[in-house]
C-alpha positions as CSV (number, residue, x, y, z in Angstrom):
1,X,-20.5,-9.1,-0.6
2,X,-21.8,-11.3,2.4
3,X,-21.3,-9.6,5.7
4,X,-22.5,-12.8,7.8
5,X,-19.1,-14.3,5.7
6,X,-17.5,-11.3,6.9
7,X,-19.0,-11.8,10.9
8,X,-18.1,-15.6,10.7
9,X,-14.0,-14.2,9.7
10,X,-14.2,-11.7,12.9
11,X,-15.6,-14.8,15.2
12,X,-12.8,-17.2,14.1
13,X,-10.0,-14.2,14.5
14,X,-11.3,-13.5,17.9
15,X,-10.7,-17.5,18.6
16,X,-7.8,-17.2,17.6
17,X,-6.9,-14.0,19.1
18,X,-8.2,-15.8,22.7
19,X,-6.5,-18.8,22.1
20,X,-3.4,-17.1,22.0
21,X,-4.1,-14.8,24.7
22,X,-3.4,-11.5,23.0
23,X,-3.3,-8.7,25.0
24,X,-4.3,-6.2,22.4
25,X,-4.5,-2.6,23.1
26,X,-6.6,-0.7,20.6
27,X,-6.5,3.4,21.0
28,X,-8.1,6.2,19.2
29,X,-11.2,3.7,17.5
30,X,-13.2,6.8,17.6
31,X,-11.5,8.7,14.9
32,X,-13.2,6.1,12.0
33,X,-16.2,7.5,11.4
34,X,-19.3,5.5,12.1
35,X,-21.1,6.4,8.9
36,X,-19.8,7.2,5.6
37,X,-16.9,6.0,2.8
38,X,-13.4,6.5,5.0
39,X,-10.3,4.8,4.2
40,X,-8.2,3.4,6.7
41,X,-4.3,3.2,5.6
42,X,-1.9,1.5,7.9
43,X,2.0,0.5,8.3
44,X,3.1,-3.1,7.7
45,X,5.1,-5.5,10.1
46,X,3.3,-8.8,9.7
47,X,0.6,-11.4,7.7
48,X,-2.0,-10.7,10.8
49,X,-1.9,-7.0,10.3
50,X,-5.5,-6.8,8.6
51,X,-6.9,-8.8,11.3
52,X,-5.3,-6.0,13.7
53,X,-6.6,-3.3,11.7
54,X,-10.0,-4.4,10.9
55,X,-10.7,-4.6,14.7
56,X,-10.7,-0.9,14.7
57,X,-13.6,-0.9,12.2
58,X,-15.4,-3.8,14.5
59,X,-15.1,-1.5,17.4
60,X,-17.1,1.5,15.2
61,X,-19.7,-1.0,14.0
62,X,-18.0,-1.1,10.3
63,X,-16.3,-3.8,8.1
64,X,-13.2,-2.7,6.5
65,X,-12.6,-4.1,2.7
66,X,-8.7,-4.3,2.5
67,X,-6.8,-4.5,-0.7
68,X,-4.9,-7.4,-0.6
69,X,-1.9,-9.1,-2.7
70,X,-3.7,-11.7,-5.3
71,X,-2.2,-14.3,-4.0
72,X,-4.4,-14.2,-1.2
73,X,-7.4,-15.3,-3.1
74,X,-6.3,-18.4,-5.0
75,X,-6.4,-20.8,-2.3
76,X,-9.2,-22.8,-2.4
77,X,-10.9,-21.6,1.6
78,X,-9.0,-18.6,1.7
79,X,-10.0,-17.0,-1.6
80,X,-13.8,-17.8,-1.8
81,X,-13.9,-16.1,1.9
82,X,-12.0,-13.3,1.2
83,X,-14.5,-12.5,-2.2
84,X,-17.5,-13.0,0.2
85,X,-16.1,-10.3,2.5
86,X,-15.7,-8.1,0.1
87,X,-12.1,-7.5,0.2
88,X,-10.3,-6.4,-3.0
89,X,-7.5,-8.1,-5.0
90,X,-4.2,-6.4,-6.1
91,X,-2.9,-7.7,-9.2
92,X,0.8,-5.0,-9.2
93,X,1.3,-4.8,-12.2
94,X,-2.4,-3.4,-12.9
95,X,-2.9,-1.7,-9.7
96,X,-5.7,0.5,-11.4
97,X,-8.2,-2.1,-11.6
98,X,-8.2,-2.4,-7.4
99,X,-7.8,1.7,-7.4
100,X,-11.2,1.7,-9.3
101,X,-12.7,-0.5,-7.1
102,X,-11.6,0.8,-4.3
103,X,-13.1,4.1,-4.8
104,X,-16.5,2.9,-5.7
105,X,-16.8,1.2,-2.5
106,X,-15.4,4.1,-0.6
107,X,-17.9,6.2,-3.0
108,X,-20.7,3.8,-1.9
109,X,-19.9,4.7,2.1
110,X,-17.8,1.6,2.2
111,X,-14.6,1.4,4.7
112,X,-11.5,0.4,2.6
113,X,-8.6,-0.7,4.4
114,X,-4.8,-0.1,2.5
115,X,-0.9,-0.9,3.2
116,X,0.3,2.2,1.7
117,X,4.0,0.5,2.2
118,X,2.8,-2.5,-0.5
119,X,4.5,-5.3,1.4
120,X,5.7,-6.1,5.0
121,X,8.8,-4.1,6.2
122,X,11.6,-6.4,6.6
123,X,13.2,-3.4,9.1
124,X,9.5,-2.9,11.2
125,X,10.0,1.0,10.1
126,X,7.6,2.7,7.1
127,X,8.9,1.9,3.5
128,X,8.4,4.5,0.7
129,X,4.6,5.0,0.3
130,X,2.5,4.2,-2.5
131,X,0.0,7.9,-3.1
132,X,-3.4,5.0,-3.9
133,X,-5.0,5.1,0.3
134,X,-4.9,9.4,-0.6
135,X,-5.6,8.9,-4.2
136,X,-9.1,7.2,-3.0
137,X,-9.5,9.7,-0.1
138,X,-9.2,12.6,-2.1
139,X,-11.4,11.9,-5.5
140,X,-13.8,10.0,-3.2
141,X,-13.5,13.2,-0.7
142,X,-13.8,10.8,2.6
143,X,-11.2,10.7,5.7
144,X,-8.1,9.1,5.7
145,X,-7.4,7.5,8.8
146,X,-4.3,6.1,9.7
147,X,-3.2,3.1,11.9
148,X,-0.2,2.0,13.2
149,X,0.5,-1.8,14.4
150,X,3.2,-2.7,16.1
151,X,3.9,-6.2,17.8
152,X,2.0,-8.3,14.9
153,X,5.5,-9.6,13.7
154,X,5.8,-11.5,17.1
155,X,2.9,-13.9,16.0
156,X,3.6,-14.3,12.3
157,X,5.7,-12.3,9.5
158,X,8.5,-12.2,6.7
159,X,11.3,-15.4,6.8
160,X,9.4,-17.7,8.4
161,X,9.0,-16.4,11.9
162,X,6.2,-17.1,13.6
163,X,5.7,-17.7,17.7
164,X,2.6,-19.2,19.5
165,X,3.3,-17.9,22.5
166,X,0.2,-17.0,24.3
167,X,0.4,-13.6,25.7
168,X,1.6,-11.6,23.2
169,X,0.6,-7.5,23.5
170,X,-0.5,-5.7,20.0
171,X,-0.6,-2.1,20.0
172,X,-3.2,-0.5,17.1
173,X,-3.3,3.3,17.4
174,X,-5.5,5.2,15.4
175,X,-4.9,9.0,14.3
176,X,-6.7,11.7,13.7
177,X,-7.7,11.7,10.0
178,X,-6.7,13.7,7.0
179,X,-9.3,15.4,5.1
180,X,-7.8,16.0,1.9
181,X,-10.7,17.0,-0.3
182,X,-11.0,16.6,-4.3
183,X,-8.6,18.9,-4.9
184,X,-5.9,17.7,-3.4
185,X,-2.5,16.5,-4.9
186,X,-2.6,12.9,-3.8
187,X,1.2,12.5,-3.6
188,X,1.5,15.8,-0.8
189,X,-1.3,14.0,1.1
190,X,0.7,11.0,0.6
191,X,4.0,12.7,2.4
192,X,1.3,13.8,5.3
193,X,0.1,10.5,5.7
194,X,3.6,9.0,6.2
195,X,4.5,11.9,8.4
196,X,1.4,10.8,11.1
197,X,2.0,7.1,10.8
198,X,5.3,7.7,11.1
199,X,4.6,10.1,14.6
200,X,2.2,7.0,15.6
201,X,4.4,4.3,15.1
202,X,6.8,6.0,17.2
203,X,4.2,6.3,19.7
204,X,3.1,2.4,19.6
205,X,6.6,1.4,20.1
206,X,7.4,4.0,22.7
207,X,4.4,2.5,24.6
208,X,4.2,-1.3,23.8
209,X,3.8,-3.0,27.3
210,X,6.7,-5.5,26.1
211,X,10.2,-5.5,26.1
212,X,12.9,-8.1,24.3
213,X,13.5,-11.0,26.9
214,X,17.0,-11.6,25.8
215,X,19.9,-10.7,23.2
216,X,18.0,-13.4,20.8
217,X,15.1,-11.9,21.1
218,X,15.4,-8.4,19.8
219,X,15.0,-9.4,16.2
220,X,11.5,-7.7,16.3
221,X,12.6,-4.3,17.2
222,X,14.1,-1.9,14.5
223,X,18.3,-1.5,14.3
224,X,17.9,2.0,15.0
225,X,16.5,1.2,18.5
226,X,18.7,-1.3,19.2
227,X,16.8,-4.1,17.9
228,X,18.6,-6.5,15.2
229,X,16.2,-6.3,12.4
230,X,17.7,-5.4,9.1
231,X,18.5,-1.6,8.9
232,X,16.6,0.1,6.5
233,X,18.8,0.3,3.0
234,X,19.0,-3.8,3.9
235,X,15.3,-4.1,4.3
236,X,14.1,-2.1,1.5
237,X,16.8,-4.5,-1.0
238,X,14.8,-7.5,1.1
239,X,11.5,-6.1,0.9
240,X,12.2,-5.8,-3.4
241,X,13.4,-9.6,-3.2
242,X,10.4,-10.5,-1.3
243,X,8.2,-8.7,-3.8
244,X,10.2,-10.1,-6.9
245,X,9.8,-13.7,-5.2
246,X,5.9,-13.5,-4.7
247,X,5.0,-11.9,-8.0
248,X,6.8,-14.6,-9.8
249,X,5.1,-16.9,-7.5
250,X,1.5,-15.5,-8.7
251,X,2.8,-16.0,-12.5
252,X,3.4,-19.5,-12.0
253,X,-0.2,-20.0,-10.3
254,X,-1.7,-18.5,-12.8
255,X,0.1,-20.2,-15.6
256,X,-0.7,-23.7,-14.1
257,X,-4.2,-22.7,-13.5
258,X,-4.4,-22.0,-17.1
259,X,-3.0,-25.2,-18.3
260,X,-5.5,-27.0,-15.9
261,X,-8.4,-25.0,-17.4
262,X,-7.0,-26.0,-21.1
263,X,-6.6,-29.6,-20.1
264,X,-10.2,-29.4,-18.9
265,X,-11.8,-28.2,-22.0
266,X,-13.2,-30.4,-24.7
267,X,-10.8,-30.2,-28.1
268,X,-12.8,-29.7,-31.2
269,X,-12.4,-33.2,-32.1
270,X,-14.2,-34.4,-28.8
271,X,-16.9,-32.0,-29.4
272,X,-17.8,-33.4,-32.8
273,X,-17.9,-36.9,-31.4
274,X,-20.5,-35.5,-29.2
C-alpha cells in the first residue's frame, strides 16, 4: 500500500472540503489510538462518509483502510487509487475474504475503517448491524471506536441528491471505544456497538449547528424528528432495493469484463498461426 497515494487522496478531499466551505466539526479524535491495530466502525448517511471518518484518523496521525462495496474499485481512477491506499474490497456474497483481510491489517497495527449498517440508511437512523467491525476487534483484540456522521447526506447520498452549496456543517463524533477482548461473543459486542452509535448519533443531531431552511428542506432529517425522510420499516425495504440494485449492478460489470478479457485472448487457432 502507498501512503503518499493515500496523502495525495487527503489533499484532494481537503480541496474539496474548502471548496465547498464545510464547516466540519470533529469531536472526541483522541479516543483512536495513535499507535496500534484499532477499528473504527461508523453509521451511514451518505457516499462522502469515509472521507468524514478518515479525518478522524488524519487528526491522530493514522490512515484508516475502510472496507468498501466492490464496486468502488472498478473504475478505471477510482479503483487503482483506492488499492494504492490500501483500502479493502467487499465482494457480499463472500464477505469472508475482506473479514480476513481486515484482521491481518488490524493484526499488523493497521486502522481499519467499517459501515457496520452495510449500505447508506435511506431513513438517516442505524440499520440492523452486521457483527464483522466486533468480529475484527475481538480476535484481533484492538479497540473499537465508533463514529457518528451526521450532515454528509446534504452534500451527496441515496436517490440522486446531491447539493453544492458551500457552507455546509458536518458533525463526526467519536466515542469512547469498546474493548471487547478475544473472548468476546462478537454479536453482544455487536448490540453494544449499536447501543453507543446509536447514543452518539443522537448527540450529533441534537447538536448540529444547522436547521431545515424550509418545509422542502427537511428531507435530510429522520421522520421521527419531524424530518420527511422515509420512516424506518420504508427505508430498510429501500435500503434492500438499493442493495438488490447494486449487487446486480457488480454482476453485470463483472460479466462484461469477462467477455472483454475473452475477446482479448488469442483462440488456439491464432496461436498456432503464430
Amino acid at each position: 500500500m502507498t501512503d503518499r497515494t493515500y496523502r495525495l487522496g487527503v489533499r484532494a478531499a481537503r480541496g474539496v472540503f474548502a471548496g465547498l466551505g464545510l464547516r466540519l466539526d470533529v469531536r472526541g479524535a483522541e479516543h483512536l489510538p495513535t499507535h496500534g491495530g484499532a477499528v473504527l466502525a461508523g453509521n451511514h448517511v451518505g457516499f462522502l462518509d469515509f472521507l468524514f471518518v478518515g479525518l478522524v484518523g488524519r487528526e491522530r496521525g493514522r490512515f484508516v483502510r475502510f472496507l468498501a462495496k466492490q464496486g468502488v474499485f472498478h473504475p478505471p481512477v477510482v479503483g487503482p487509487a483506492m488499492r494504492a491506499m490500501g483500502h479493502v474490497p467487499v465482494d457480499r456474497a463472500h464477505g469472508e475474504v475482506a473479514l480476513r483481510q481486515a484482521v491481518a491489517r488490524a493484526s499488523a497495527g493497521e486502522v481499519v475503517g467499517v459501515f457496520p449498517e452495510a449500505t447508506i440508511s435511506h431513513s438517516w437512523e442505524l440499520r440492523p448491524f452486521r457483527p464483522g467491525a466486533a468480529a475484527v476487534a475481538a480476535w484481533c483484540d484492538v479497540p473499537l471506536v465508533p463514529v457518528a456522521v451526521w450532515g454528509s447526506q446534504r452534500i451527496l447520498t441515496v436517490g440522486g441528491r446531491f447539493s453544492l452549496r458551500r457552507g455546509t456543517a458536518v458533525t463526526i463524533l467519536v466515542g469512547e471505544p469498546l474493548r471487547p477482548g478475544p473472548d468476546a461473543d462478537p454479536y453482544a459486542v455487536t448490540e453494544q456497538l449499536r447501543a453507543r452509535l446509536e447514543t452518539l448519533l443522537d448527540e450529533a443531531i441534537e447538536t448540529h449547528p444547522d436547521r431545515p431552511r424550509d418545509d422542502a428542506d427537511r428531507w435530510w432529517l429522520p421522520a421521527s424528528r419531524g424530518g420527511t425522510a422515509p420512516g424506518r420499516e420504508e427505508g430498510l425495504r429501500l435500503d434492500e432495493e438499493g442493495m438488490r440494485k447494486a449487487d446486480l449492478a457488480a454482476e453485470a460489470r463483472i460479466s462484461r469484463s469477462r467477455k472483454r478479457s475473452r475477446a482479448r485472448r488469442p483462440s488456439l487457432a491464432d496461436r498456432s498461426a503464430q
